[in-house]
C-alpha positions as CSV (number, residue, x, y, z in Angstrom):
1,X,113.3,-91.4,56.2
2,X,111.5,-87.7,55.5
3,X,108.1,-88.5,57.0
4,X,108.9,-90.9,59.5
5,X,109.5,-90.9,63.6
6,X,112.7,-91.1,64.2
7,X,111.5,-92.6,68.1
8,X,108.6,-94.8,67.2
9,X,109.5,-95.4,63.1
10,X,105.5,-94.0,62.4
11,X,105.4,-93.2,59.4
12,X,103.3,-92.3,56.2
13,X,100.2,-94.8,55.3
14,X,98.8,-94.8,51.9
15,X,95.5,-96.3,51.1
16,X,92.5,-94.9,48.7
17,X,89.7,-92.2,49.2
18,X,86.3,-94.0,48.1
19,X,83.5,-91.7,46.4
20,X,80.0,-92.4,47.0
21,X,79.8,-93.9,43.1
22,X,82.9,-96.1,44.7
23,X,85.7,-94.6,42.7
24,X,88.9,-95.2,44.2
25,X,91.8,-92.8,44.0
26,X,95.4,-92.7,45.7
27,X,95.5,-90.8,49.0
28,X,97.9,-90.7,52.1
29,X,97.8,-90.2,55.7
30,X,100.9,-88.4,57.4
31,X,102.4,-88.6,60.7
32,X,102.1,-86.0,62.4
33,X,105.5,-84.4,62.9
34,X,106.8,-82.2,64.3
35,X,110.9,-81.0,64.7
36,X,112.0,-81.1,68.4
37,X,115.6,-80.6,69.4
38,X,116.0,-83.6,72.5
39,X,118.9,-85.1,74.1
40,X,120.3,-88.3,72.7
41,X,123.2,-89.6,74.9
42,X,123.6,-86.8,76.3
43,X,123.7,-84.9,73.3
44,X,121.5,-82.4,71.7
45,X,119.8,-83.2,68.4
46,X,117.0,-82.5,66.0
47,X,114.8,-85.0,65.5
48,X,111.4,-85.3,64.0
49,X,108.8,-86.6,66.5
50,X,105.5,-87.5,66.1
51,X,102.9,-86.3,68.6
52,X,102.6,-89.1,70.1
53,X,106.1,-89.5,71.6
54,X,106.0,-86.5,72.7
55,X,102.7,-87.0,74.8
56,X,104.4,-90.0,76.4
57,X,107.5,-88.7,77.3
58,X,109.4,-90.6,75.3
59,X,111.5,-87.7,74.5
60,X,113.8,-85.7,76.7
61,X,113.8,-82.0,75.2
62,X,116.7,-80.1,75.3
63,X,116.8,-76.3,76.4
């Protein structure tokens, strides 16, 4: 639950980095994050939102 939405549930993908003598070592790719305080049922509430959501407007931030 550390690295993930909590709107969309994006989270952290791992996969490998690839040298040019085709290697392959672990790597990861994060969300990216970021901690918004936002209504939720009325409520405010911290929540960590990636970008995305918060482009979209899927997020109503509290003052």
């Amino acid at each position: 639950m550390a690295r993930q939405c909590d709107v969309c549930g994006k989270g952290v993908h791992t996969g490998f980095n690839v040298s040019h003598s085709n290697r392959h070592t672990k790597r990861k790719w994060l969300p990216n994050l970021h901690s918004v305080k936002a209504l939720v049922k009325g409520a405010a509430r911290r929540l960590k939102v990636c970008s995305v959501c918060l482009k979209s407007n899927r997020v109503t931030r509290a003052i």
